[in-house]
LOVEX-11434 format. One record per residue: x, y, z of N, C-alpha, C in turn; chain; residue in three letters. Coordinates in Angstrom, 3 decimals, decimal comma. Layout:
<sites>
SITE      n.xx      n.yy      n.zz     ca.xx     ca.yy     ca.zz      c.xx      c.yy      c.zz  cadena  residuo
SITE         X         Y         Z         X         Y         Z         X         Y         Z       A      ALA
...
</sites>
This chain:
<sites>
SITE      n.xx      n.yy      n.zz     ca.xx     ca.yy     ca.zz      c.xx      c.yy      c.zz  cadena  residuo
SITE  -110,395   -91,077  -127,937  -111,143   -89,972  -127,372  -110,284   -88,726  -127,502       A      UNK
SITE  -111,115   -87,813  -127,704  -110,174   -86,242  -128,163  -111,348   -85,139  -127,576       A      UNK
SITE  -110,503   -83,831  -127,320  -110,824   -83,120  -126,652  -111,461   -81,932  -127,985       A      UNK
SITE  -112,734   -81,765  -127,863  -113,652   -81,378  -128,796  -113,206   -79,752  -128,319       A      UNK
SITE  -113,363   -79,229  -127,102  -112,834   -77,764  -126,699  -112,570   -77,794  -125,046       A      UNK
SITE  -111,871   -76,672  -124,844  -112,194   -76,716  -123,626  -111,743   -75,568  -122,940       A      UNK
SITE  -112,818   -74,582  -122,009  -112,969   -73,145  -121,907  -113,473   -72,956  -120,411       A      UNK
SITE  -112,778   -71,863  -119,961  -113,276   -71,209  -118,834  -114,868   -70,471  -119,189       A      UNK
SITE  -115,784   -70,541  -117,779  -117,012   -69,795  -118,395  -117,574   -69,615  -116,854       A      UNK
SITE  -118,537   -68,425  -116,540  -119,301   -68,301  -115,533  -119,859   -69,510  -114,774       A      UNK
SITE  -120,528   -70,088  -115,774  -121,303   -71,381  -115,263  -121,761   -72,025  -116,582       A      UNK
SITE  -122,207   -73,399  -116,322  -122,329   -74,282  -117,640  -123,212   -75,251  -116,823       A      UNK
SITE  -123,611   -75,970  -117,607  -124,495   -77,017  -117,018  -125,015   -78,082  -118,248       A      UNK
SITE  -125,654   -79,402  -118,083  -126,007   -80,178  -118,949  -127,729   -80,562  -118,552       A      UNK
SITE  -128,404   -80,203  -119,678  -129,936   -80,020  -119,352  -130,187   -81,261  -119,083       A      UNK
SITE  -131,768   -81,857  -119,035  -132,243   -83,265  -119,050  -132,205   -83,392  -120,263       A      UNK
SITE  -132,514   -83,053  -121,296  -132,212   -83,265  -122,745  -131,000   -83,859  -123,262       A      UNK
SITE  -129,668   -83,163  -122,166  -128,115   -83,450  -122,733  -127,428   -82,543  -123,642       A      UNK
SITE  -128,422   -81,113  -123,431  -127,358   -80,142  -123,942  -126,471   -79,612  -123,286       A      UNK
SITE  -125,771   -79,266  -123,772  -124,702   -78,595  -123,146  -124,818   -76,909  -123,053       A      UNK
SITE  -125,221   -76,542  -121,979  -125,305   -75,046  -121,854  -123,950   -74,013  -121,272       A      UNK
SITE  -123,566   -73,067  -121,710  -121,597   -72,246  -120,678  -122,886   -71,246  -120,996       A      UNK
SITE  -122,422   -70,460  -119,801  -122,483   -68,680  -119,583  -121,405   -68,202  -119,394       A      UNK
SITE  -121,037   -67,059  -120,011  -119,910   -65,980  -119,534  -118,644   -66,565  -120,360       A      UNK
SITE  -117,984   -67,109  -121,241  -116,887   -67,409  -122,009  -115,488   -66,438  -121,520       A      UNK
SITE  -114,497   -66,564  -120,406  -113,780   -66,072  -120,659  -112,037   -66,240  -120,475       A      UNK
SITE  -111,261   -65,565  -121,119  -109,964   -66,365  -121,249  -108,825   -64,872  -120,958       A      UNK
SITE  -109,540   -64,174  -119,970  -108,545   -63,477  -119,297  -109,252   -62,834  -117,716       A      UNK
SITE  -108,603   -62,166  -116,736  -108,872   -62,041  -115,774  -108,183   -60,446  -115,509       A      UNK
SITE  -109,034   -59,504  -115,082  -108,041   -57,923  -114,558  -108,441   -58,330  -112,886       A      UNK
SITE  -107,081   -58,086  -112,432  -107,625   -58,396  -110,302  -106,847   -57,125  -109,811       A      UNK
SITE  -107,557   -56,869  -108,887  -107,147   -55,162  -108,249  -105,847   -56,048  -107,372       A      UNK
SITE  -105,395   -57,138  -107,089  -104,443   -57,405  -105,792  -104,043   -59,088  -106,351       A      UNK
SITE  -102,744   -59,255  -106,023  -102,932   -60,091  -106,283  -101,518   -60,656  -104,718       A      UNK
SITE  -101,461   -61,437  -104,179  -102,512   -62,782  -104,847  -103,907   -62,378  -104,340       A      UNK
SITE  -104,355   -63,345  -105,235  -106,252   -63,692  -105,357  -106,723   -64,624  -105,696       A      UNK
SITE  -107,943   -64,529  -105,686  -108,618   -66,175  -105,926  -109,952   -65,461  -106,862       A      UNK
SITE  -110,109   -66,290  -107,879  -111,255   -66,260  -109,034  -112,461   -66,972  -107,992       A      UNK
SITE  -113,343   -66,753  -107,572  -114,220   -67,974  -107,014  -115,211   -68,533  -108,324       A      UNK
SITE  -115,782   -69,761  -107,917  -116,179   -70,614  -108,939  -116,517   -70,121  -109,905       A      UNK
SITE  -115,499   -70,106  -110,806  -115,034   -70,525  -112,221  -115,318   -71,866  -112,555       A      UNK
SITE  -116,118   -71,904  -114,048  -115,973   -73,739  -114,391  -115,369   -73,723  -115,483       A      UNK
SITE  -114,813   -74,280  -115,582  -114,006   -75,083  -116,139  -114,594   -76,186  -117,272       A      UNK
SITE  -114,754   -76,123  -118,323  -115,813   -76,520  -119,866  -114,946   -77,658  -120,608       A      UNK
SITE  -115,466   -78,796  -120,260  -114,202   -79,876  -121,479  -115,531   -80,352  -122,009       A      UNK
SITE  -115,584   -80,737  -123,508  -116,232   -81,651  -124,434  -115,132   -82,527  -124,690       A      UNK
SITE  -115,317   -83,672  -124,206  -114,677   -84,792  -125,240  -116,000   -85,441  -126,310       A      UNK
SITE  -115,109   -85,872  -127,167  -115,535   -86,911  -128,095  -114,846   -87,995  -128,138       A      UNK
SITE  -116,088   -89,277  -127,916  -115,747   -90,343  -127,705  -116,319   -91,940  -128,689       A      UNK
SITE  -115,265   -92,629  -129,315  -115,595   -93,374  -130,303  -116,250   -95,166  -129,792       A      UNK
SITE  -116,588   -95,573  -130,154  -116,604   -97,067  -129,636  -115,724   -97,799  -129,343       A      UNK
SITE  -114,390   -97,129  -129,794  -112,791   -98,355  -128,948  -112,853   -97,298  -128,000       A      UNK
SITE  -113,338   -96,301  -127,252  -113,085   -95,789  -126,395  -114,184   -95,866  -125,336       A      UNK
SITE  -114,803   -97,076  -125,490  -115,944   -97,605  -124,594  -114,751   -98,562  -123,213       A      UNK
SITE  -115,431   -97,888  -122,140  -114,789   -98,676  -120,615  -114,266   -97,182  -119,905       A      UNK
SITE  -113,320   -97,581  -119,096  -112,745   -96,696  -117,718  -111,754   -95,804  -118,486       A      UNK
SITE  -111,453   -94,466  -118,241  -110,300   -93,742  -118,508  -110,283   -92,848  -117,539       A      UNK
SITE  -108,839   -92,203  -117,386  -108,468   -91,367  -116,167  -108,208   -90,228  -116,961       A      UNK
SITE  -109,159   -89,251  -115,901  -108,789   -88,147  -116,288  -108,540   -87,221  -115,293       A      UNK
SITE  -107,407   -85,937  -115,887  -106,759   -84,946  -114,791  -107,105   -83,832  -115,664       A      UNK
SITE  -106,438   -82,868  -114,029  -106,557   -81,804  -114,692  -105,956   -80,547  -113,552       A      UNK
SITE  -104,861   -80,139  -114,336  -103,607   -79,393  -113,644  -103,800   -77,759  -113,702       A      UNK
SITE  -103,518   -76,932  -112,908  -103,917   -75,495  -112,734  -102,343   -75,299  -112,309       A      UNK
SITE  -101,772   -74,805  -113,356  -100,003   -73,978  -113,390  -100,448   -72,672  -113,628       A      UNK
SITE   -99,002   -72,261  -112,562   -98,981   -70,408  -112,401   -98,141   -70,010  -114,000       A      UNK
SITE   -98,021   -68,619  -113,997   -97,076   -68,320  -115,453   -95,805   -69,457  -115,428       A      UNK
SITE   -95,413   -69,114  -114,073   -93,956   -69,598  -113,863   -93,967   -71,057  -113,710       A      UNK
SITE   -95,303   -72,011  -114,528   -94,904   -73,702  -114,203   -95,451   -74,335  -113,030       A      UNK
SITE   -95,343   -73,473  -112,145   -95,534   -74,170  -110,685   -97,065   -74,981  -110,456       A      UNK
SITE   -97,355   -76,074  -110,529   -98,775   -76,672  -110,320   -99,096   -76,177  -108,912       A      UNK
SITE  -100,506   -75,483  -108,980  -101,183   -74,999  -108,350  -101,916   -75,502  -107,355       A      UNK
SITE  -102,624   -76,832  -108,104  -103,372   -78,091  -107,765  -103,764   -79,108  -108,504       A      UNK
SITE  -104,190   -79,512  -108,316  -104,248   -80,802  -109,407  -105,050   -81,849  -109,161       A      UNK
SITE  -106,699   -82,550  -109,874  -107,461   -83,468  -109,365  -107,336   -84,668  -110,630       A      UNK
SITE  -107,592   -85,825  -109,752  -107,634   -86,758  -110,889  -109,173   -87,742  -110,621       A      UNK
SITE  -109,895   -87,897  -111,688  -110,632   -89,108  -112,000  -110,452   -89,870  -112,380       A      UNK
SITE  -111,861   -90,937  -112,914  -112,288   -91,599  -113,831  -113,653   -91,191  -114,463       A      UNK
SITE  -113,569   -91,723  -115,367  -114,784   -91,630  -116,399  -115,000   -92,724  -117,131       A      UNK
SITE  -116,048   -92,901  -117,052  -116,116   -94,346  -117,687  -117,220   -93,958  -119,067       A      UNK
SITE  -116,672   -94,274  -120,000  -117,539   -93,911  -121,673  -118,439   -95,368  -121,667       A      UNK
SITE  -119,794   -94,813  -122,032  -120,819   -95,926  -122,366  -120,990   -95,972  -123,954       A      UNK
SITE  -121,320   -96,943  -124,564  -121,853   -97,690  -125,869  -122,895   -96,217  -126,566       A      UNK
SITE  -122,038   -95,930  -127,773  -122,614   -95,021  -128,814  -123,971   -95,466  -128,645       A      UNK
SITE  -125,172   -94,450  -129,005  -126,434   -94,941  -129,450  -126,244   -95,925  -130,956       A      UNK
SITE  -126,806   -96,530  -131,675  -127,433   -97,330  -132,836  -127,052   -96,444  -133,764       A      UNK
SITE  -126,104   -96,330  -135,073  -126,166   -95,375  -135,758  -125,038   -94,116  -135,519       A      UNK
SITE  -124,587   -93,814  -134,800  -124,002   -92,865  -133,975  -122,285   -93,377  -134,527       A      UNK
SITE  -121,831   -91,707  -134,609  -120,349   -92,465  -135,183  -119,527   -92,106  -132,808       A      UNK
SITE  -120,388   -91,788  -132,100  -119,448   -91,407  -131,426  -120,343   -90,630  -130,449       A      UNK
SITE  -119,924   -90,671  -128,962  -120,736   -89,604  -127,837  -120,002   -88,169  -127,911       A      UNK
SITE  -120,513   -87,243  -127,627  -119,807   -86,347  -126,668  -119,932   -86,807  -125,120       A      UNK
SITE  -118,935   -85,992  -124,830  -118,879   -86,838  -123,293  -118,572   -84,952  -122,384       A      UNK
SITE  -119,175   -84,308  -121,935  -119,269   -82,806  -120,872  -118,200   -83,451  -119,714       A      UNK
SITE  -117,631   -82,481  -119,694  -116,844   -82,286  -117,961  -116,851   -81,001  -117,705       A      UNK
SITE  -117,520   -81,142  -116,047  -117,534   -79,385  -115,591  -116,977   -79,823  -114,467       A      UNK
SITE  -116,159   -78,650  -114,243  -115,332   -78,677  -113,238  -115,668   -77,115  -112,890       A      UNK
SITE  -116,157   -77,103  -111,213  -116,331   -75,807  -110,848  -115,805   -75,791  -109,498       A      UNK
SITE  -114,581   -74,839  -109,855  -113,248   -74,440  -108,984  -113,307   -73,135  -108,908       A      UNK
SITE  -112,412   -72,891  -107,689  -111,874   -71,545  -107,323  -110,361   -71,486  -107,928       A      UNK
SITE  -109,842   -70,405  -108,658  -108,824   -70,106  -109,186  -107,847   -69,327  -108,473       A      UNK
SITE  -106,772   -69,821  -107,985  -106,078   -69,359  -107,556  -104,867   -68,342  -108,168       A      UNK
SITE  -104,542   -67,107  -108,260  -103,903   -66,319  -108,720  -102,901   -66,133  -107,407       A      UNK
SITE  -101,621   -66,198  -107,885  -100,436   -65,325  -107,371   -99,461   -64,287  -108,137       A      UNK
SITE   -99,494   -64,050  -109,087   -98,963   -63,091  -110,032   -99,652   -63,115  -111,178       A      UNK
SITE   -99,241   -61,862  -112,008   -99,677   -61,376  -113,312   -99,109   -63,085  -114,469       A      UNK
SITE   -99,800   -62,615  -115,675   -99,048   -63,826  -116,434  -100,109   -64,674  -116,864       A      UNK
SITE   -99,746   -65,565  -117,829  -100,552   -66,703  -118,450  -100,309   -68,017  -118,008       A      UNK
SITE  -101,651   -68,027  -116,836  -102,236   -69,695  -116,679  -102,221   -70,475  -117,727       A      UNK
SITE  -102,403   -71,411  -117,215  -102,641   -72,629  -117,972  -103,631   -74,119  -117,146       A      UNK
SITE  -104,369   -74,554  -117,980  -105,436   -75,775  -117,123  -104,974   -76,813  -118,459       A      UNK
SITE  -104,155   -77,406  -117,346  -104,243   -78,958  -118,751  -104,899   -79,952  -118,265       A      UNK
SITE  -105,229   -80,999  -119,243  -105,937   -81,573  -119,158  -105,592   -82,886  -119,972       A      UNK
SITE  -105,321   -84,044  -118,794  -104,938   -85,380  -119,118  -105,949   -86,007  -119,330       A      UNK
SITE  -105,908   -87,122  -120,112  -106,564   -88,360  -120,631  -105,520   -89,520  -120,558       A      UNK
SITE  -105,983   -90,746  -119,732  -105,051   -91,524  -119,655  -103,372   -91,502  -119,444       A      UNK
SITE  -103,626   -90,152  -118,469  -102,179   -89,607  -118,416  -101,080   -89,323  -119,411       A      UNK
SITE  -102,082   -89,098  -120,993  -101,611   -88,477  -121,645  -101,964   -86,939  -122,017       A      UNK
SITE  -101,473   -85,802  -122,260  -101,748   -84,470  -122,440  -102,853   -84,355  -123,402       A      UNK
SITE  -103,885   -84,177  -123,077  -104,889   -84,006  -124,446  -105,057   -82,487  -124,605       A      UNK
SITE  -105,053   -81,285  -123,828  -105,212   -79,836  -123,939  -105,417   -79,282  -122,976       A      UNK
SITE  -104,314   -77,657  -123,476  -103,672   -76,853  -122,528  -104,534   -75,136  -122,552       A      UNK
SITE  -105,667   -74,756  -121,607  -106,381   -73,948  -122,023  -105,511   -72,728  -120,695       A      UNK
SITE  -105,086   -71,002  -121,785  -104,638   -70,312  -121,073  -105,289   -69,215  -120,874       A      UNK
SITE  -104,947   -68,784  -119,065  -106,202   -67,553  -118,827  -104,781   -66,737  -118,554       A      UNK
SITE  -105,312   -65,248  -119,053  -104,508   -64,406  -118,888  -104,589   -63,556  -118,033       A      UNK
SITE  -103,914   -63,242  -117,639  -104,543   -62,689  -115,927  -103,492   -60,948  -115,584       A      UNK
SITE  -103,844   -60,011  -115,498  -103,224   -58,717  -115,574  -103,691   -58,049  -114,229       A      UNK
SITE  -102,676   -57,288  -114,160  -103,328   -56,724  -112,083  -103,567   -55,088  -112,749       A      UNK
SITE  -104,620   -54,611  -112,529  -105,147   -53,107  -112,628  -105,173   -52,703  -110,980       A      UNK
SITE  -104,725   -51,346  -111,084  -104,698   -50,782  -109,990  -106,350   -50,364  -109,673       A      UNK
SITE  -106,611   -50,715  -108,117  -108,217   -50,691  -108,283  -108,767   -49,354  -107,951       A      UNK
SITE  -107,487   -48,346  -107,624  -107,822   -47,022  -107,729  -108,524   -46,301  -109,481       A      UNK
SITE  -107,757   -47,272  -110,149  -107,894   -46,608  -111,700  -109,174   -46,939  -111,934       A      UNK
SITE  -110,015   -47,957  -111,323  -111,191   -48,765  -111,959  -112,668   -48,480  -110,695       A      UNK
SITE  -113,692   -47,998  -111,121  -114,523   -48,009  -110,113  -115,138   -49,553  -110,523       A      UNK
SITE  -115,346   -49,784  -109,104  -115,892   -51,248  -108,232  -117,535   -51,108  -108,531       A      UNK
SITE  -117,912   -52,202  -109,182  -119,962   -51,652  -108,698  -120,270   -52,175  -107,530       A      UNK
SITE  -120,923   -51,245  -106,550  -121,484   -51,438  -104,823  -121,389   -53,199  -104,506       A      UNK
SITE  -120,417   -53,422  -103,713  -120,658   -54,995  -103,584  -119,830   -55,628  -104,531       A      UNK
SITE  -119,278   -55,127  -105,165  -117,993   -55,764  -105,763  -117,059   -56,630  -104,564       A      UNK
SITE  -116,707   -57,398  -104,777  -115,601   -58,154  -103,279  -114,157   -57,560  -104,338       A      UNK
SITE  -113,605   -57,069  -102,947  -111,963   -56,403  -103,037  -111,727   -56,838  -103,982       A      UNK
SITE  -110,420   -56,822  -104,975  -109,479   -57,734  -105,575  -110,218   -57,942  -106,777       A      UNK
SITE  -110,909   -58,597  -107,023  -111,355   -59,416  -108,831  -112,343   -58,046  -109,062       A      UNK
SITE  -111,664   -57,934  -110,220  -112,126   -56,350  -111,459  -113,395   -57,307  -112,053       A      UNK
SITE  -112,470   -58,547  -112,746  -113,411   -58,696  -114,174  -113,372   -60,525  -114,397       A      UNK
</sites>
């Protein structure tokens, strides 16, 4: 099993059909203050998954500041079911919809284990604008620009 992509986005969802829908794609952050918190952010993994990768696997997934420090950190399972007839392989969606925690400027990072091995390291870049320089639209909440 291998990690097909995996992206921050507004919101995402998987239809009754089994598509895979993201809104909003993004891989940086401007915050008037920091520290701050992103509120729900999801978090976008596609795996692809083969027929020896049919049964239970554990999966994580780690939120580090610039400086290393794990932020938080959740772990599952997932259990992969039997390709359709024909099929070299599933995709397999993970949404994860979290609040992001910011304490300084710098490049995040969300990794993302498979069997407690590293399968991919997705980085948000995160910059503090002074929120005097930037007008707010009415109802903006303090702190998060963008």
């Amino acid at each position: 099993m291998h990690v097909q992509f995996a992206l921050f986005a507004d919101a995402a969802n998987v239809s009754q059909e089994g598509k895979l829908n993201i809104l909003g794609v993004f891989d940086a952050l401007h915050v008037g203050q920091l520290p701050s918190l992103h509120p729900r952010a999801t978090f976008v993994v596609r795996l692809k998954a083969v027929t020896e990768d049919r049964g239970p696997h554990g999966v994580g997934l780690e939120w580090a500041s610039p400086g290393g420090e794990v932020l938080w950190s959740s772990r599952g399972e997932l259990v992969v079911g039997e390709a359709p007839d024909g099929a070299e392989g599933i995709d397999v969606p993970l949404l994860a919809v979290i609040d992001l925690p910011l304490d300084t400027p710098g490049i995040y990072t969300m990794l993302v284990s498979i069997d407690d091995v590293e399968a991919s390291r997705t980085a948000l870049h995160v910059t503090q604008v002074l929120e005097s320089m930037l007008p707010l639209a009415p109802g903006a909440p303090a702190g998060l620009l963008s």
